[in-house]
N, C-alpha and C positions, 0 to 999 in steps of 0.2 A: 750249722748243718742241720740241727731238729725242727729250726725253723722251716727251712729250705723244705724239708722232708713235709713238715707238717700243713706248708703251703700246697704241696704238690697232690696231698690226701683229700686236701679242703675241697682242692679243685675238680675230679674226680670221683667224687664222694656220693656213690650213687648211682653213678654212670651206668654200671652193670646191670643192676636192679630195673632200672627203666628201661634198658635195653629187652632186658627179657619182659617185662610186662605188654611192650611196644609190641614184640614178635607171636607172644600168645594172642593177644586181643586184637593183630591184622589178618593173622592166619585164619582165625574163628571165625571172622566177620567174610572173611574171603568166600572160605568152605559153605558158607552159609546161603550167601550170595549166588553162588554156584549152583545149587538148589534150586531158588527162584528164578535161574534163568529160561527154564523152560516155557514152553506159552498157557502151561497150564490157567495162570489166573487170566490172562488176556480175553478169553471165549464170554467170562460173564462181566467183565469191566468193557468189551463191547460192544455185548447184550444191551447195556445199561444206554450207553451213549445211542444205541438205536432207536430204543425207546424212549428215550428223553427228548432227543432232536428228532425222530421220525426219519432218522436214515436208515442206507441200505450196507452198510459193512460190511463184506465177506468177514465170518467168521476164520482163524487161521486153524489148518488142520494139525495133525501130529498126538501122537502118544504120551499123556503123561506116566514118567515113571514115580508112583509114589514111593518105593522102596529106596531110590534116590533119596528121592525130596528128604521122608524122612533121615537119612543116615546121615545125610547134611546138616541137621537140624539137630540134631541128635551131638555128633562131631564137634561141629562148628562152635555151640553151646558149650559145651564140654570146656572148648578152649578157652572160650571167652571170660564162662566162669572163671576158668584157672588162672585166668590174666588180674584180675578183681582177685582172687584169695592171695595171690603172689606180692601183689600188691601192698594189700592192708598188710600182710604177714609179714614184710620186709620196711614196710615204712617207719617205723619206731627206731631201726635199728638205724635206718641210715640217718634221721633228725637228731640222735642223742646223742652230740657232741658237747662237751660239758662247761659250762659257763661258771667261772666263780663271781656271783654280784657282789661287790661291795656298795651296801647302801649307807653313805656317812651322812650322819646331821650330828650339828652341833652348834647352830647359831638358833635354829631354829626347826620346829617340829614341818617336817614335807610328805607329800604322797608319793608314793615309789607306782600306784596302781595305772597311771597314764606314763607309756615309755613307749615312743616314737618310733617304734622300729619294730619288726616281725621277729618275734624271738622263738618262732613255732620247731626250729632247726637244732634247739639247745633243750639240754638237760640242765635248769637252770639252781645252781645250790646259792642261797642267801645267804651273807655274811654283815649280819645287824649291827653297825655301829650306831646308836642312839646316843649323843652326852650334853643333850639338849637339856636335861633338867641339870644334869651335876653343872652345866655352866650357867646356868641362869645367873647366879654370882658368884663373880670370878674372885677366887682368894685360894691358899696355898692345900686347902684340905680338901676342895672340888678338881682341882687341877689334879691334886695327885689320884686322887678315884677315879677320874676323866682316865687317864695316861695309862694306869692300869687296866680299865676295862678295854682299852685299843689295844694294849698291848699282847689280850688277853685272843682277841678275834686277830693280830697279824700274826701271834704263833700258832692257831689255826690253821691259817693259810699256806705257812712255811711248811708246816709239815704235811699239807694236802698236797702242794708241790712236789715235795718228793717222792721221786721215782715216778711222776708222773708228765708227760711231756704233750698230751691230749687234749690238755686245759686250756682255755680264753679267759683272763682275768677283763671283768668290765668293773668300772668308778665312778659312782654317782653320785657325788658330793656337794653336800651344802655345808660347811666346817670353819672351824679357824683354820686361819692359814699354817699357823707351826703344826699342828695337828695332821693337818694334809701333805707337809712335806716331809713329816717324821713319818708316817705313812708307807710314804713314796722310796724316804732312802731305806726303811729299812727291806720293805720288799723288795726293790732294787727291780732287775730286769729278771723276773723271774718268770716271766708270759707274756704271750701278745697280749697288749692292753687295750681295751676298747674302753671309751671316756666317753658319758652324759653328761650334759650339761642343762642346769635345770631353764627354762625359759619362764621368764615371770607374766608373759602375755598369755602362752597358750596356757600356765600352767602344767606343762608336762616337759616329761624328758627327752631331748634331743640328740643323737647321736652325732659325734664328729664324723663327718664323713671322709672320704678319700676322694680330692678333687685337687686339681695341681692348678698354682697362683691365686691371685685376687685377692692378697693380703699383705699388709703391710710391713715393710721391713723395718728388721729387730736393728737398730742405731745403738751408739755407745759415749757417751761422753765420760772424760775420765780426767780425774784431779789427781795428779801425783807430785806434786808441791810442796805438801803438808808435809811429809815427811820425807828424810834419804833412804835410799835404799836397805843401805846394812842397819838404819835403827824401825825401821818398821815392824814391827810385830802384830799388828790389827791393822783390819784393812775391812773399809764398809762397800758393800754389794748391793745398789739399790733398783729394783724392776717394776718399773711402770707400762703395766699395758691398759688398765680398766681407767685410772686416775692418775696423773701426773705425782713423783712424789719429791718435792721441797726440800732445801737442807732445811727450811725452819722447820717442819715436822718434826726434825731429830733432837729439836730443843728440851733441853732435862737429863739427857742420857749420858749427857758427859763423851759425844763421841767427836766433840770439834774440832782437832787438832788430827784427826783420819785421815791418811787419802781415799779417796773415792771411785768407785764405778758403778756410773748410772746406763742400764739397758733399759729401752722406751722406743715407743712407737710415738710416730706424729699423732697428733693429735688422740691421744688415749681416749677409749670409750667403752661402752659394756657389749658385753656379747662378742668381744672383738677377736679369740680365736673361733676360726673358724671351717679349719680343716685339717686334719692329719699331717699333711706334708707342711703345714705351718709349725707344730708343735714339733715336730723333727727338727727343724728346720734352726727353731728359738732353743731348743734343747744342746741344738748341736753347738751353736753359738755362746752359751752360758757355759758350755763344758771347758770348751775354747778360752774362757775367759778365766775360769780356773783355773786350767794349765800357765796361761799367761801370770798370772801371778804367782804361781806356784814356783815358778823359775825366775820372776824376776822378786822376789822377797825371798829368800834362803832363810831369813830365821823368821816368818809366819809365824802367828802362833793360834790366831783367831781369826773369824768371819765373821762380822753382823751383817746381817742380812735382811733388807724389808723388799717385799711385794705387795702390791696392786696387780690383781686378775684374776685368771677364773680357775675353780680349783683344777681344770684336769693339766693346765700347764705346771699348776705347782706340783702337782703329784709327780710330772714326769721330770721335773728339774730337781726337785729330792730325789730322784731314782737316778740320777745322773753323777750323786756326790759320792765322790769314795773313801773309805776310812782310809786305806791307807796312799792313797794320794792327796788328800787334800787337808784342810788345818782343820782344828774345831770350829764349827758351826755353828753359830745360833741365830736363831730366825724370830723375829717379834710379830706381834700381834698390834693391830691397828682400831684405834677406835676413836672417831673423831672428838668426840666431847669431851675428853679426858687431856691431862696434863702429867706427864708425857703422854703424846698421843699415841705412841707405842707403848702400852704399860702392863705388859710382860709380853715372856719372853724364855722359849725353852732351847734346851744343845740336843742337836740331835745327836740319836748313841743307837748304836744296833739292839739286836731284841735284849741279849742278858748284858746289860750295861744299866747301869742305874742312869739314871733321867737329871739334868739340872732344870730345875726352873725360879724364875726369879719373877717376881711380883714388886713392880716399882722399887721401894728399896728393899724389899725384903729378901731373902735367899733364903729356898729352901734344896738342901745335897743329901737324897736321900732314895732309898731303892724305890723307883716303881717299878720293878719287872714282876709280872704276874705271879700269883701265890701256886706252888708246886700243888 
């Protein structure tokens, strides 16, 4: 319903204020007009044209009243001014609806200063996740600094949230994927989200927009062979939208004897969401596919999880998992030249939950929830 409410503000938002600027500054110009309509200026704007062409004009006769003229001028003014201070006076307040940015990097250092859209309508607050240097080499002491300093900017957010129902979260992400969807679930649906996605031609950042079709549908293939029902306890969840992804990928993990379900698009390629009602759409279908397993494995116990795509789909399919519907979760990280090519790999946990994360064979079980 605050959505609904907050929809209905958005659309409206203003209306007033231009209504009265519109009525001061037609009035003004009216009253004004009014004035000049006597023939007063006519007599030497005909002078001219007689002299100029050598014609013969009748002058028009009649009385000008300067006591008009002025009081019109005087009025009219008045209002027009007022139309112009009512204006500037009121426009701040109607633009400053409040945007939380999340700017993430973490694979790599990005410009936030080119972003495709008019953001002249927001009051825009920065929320800096940089962990672009702590990952430059991934090992168990960077990852957990990494985890911490995110964890540090999403309880920020959490409590900017509360009691506050005003706000536009927007997600500008260039990140690891576990990164992005621990992100995601722990936020959860806590604002309308608006999603950037970075473009590597223009170099700048792109808005999803809101445009219905011309994308391609989210398909499912699914191996439930491997194991029976009542002895299932892990179960693999694999999403290809940017790059096709392989059971050989999964080679070293130990995960072969899984059943499986792959969501993928034909022919996978970059850039490939590309509108709002697609991401609903792929969201809605992966929650779907939760539930389907949730009911047909009774004793679940684990998710592994890999994706291929672009971070604002992961953001909002972490946003989509719920603690207490769905099993544990752990999501890998992908890196082609490496053996396993997924070679870590974190569980997602809400804000005060300590973190697992594990580094090929390493395990490291240990707090990173941010220092009090």
């Amino acid at each position: 319903m605050n959505k609904i409410f907050a929809l209905i503000k958005s659309v409206f938002k203003g209306m007033f204020e231009k209504k009265v600027t519109m009525l001061l500054l037609s009035t003004g110009l009216l009253i004004i007009s009014s004035g000049f309509t006597q023939n007063w200026w006519l007599n030497p704007f005909i002078s001219i044209i007689n002299d100029v062409f050598n014609l013969k004009i009748e002058l028009p006769g009649g009385t000008i009243h300067y006591g008009y003229l002025i009081t019109t001028v005087i009025v009219g003014g008045c209002l027009t001014a007022s139309a112009f201070w009512f204006y500037f006076k009121t426009r701040d307040k109607v633009k400053k609806q409040n945007m939380l940015q999340i700017r993430h990097s973490s694979i790599e250092s990005v410009s936030y200063l080119n972003i495709g859209k008019e953001l002249t309508n927001y009051n825009i607050e920065v929320y800096q996740l940089n962990q672009t240097e702590e990952l430059k080499i991934i090992d168990k002491h960077n990852l957990q600094h990494a985890l911490r300093e995110q964890q540090k900017i999403t309880q920020r957010l959490l409590n900017r949230f509360e009691g506050s129902d005003d706000s536009e979260l927007a997600y500008l992400g260039l990140a690891h994927i576990p990164l992005v969807f621990l992100i995601g679930y722990q936020l959860a649906d806590k604002s309308n989200i608006l999603f950037f996605e970075w473009n590597q031609v223009k170099l700048a950042w792109e808005k999803i927009e809101d445009r219905k079709g011309g994308y391609p549908a989210l398909l499912i293939e699914k191996n439930e062979i491997s194991q029976s029902l009542g002895e299932t306890r892990e179960v693999i969840i694999k999403i290809g939208i940017t790059y096709p992804i392989e059971d050989s990928d999964l080679r070293g993990l130990g995960l072969e004897d899984l059943n499986s379900f792959y969501l993928y698009i034909d022919h996978p390629h970059r850039n490939a969401i590309i509108s709002n009602e697609q991401l609903r759409d792929y969201k809605d279908k992966f929650r779907r596919l939760l539930d389907e397993i949730n009911q047909k494995f009774p004793q679940l116990n684990r998710i592994h999880l890999f994706y291929s795509g672009q971070t604002s789909l992961a953001f909002l399919l972490g946003s989509a998992i719920s603690p207490r519907m769905d099993a544990e979760i752990k999501v890998y990280n992908y890196v082609r030249k490496s053996f396993p090519k997924y070679n870590w790999v974190i569980t997602l946990k809400k804000i005060e939950e300590p973190i697992e994360i594990k580094v090929l064979k390493e395990d490291l079980n240990e707090d990173v929830r941010p220092s009090k």
